[in-house]
N, C-alpha and C positions, 0 to 999 in steps of 0.2 A: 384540422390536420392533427394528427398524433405525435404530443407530446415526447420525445425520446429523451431518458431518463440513461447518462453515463456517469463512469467515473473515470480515470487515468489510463494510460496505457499499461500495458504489462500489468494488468487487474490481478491484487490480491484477494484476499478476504473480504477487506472493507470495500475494492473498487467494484465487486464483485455483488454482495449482501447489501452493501447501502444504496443502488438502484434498484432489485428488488421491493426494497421496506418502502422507496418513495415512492414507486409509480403504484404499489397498493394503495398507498396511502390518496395516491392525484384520482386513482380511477374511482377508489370506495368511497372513500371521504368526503371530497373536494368536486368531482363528479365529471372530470376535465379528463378524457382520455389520454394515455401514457404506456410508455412500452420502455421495460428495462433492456438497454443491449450493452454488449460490451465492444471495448477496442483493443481487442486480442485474446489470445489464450486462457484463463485464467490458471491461477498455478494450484499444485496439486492439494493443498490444503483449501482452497474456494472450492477446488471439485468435494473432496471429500463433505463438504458445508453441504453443497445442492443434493448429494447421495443420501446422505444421514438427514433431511429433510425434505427429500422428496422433493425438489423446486427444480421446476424446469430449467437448464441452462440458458441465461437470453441468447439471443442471437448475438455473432459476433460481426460487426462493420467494418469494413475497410474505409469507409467516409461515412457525410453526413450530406445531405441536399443543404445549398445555399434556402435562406429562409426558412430551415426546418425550427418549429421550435424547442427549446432544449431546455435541460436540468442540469448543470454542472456538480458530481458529488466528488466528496474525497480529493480535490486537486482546484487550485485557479491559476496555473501555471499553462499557458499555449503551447510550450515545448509538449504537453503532455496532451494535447488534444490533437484533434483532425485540424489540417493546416489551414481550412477554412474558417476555422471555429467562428473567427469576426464576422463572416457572412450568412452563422446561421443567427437563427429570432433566442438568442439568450434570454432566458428568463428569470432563472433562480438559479444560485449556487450556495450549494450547502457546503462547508469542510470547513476544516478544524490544523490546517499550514497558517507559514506565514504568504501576506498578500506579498506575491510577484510583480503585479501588473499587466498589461500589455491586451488585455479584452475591454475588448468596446461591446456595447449593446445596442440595438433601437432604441431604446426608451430608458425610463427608471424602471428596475428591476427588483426582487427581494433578494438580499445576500444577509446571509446567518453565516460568519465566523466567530468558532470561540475557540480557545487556548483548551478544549480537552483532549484526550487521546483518542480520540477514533470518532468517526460522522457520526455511525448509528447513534451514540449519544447522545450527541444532537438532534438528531430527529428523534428519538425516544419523545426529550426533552419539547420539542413542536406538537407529537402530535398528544400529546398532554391524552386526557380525559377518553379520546378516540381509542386507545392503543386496547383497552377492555372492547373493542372489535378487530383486533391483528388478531390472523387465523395463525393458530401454531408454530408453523411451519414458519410464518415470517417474526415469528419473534425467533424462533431458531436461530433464522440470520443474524438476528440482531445480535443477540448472545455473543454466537458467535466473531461476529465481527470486534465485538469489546473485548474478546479475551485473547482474538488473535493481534489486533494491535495493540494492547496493553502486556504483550508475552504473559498471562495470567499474571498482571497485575505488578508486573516485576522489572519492565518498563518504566522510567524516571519522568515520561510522559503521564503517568497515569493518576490521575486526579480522584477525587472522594466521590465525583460525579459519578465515574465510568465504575468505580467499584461497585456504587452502592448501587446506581441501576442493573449493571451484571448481576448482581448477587437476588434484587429483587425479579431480574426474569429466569435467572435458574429455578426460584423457588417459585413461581408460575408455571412451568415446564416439570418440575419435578426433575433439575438434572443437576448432579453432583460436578460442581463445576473442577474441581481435581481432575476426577476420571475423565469427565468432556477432553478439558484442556488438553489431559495426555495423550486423547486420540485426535484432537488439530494437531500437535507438535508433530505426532508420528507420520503423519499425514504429508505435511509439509516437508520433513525429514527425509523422505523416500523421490531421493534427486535420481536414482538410478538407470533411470529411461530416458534422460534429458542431456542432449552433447555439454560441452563445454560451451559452446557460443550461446547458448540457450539458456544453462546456468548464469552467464556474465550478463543477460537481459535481461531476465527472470523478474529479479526484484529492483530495478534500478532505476535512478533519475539522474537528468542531464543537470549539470552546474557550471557556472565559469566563475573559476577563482585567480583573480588577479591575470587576465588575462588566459590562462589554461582551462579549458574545455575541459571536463572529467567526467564520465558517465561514473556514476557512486552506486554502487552493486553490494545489496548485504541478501545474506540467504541467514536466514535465522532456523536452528535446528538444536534439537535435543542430539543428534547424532554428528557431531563436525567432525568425527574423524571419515566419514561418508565423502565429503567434501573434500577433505584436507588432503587424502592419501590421493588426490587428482590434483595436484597442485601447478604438479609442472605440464602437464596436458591446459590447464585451465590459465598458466600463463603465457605459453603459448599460442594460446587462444586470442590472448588479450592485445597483441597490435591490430589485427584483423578484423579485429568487432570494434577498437576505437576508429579505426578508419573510416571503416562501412559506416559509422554512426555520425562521422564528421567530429571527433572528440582528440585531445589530444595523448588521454590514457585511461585507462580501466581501472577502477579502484575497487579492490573486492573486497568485505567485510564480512567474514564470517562469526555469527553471533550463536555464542553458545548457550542457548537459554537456560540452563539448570547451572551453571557453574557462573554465570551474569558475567561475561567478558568477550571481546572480540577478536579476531587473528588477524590482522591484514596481512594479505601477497603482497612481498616486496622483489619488484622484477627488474628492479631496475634504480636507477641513483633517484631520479624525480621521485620516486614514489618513498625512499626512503630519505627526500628531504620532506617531503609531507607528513611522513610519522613522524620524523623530529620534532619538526616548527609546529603542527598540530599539537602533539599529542605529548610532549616529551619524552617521545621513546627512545630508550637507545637499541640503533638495529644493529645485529651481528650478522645475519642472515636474510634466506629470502621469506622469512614472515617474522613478525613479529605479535607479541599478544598484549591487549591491551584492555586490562583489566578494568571492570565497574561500564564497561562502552555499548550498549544496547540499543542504545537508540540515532538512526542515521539523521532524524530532523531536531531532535534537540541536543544531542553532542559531538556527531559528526559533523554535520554541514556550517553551525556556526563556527567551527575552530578550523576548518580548513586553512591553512596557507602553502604558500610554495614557496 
């Protein structure tokens, strides 16, 4: 049976490029048939990845068959998988969060977590000596993937690991990772096709902090006034998509990568008791900006309170 190789729902960059890199890796390597798919859309910075490298898009799944066996990349979180997840054959999970919990397997399994900034990393890091056979195009991804979750390096997540691998597969590729970098950000940056409900899913994962449900939404852009000048459309949006998601609010995080600070929408008293008691903001209005704040897994989600 063929191995199917995912990462997260709402597939970025990394949820997107680091199934790719492993299921080459299970089919050429390891000799174990594997199929990269996704669990949704991918957004437009993974499109532009698969365009500028030529990679087929995997298919996208609405589920998984009970007993299929799997690759877990980029997430060990269930909220972010197919609601079966425990009933399929887990095998491996690769990622680079903190452990959640809540997945069972058949059996003992291989799990590789480390404290870097993005999977492909990690698997770089696995498939050691192999990687002098990734054809081109899947080290692209890889690249790729390290610079889009490390915002070119600029990121509080990003370790000496994720540099120094990025750096040593640009100069494999022959690619100026500056220039690269500018055309992911632009890439990503270009929200203009995508409603408000779509942007508030976009990039987001589900939390509960001190009993409130929060869907935590960041769109990271060279461009946030793209974003911003949709504010009130986009919070309006936001009782309607916490609802539909079963959350009790929408927290939007707009990250400006060139200027390294974030804006939250404040729509409401909850959300401007969250900037306070997080963040020590003081809010006067319906956003506020919050300087040095880039990263939603290493200094938004640990400080959350309500």
């Amino acid at each position: 049976m063929t191995t199917l190789v995912f990462g997260h729902k709402s597939p970025d960059t990394d949820s997107t490029g680091s199934p790719i890199i492993w299921a080459w890796y299970l089919n050429q390597i390891k000799g174990v048939e594997a199929k990269p798919v996704l669990l949704g859309e991918p957004n437009t910075e993974a499109l532009f990845m698969l365009e500028r490298w030529n990679l087929d898009k995997p298919e996208i799944v609405d589920g998984v068959a009970d007993g299929t066996p799997v690759v877990i990349v980029d997430t060990n979180n269930p909220a972010e998988l197919p609601d079966n997840i425990n009933d399929t054959d887990i095998i491996q999970i690769i990622d680079h969060h903190k452990l959640v919990g809540g997945l069972e397997t058949k059996g003992p399994i291989d799990i590789r977590i480390e404290p870097l900034a993005c999977t492909a990393t990690i698997m770089w890091k696995m498939i050691g000596k192999q990687m002098a056979q990734m054809p081109e195009a899947v080290k692209g991804a890889m690249l790729s993937c390290i610079l889009s979750d490390t915002l070119e390096f600029r990121s509080p997540t990003t370790t000496q690991e994720d540099e120094a691998i990025a750096h040593d597969l640009a100069k494999d590729l022959g690619i100026d990772i500056g220039a690269y970098a500018a055309e992911l950000f632009a890439a990503k940056s270009d929200v203009s096709s995508f409603s408000e409900a779509e942007l508030l899913r976009m990039d987001s994962k589900e939390y509960e902090v001190d009993g409130k449900q929060f869907r935590v939404s960041v769109l990271e852009t060279t461009s946030p006034a793209q974003v911003l000048d949709r504010k009130d459309a986009l919070m309006a949006a936001m009782p309607g998509v916490a609802s539909d998601d079963g959350a009790d609010q929408v927290l939007l995080f707009v990250v400006d990568i060139l200027n390294e600070e974030a804006t939250l929408l404040v729509p409401n008293d909850l959300v401007k008791t969250v900037a306070e008691k997080s963040f020590g903001a003081e809010v006067s209005g319906d956003t506020v900006v919050l300087p040095g704040i880039m990263s939603r897994k290493k200094q938004i989600i640990p400080n959350l309170k309500v």
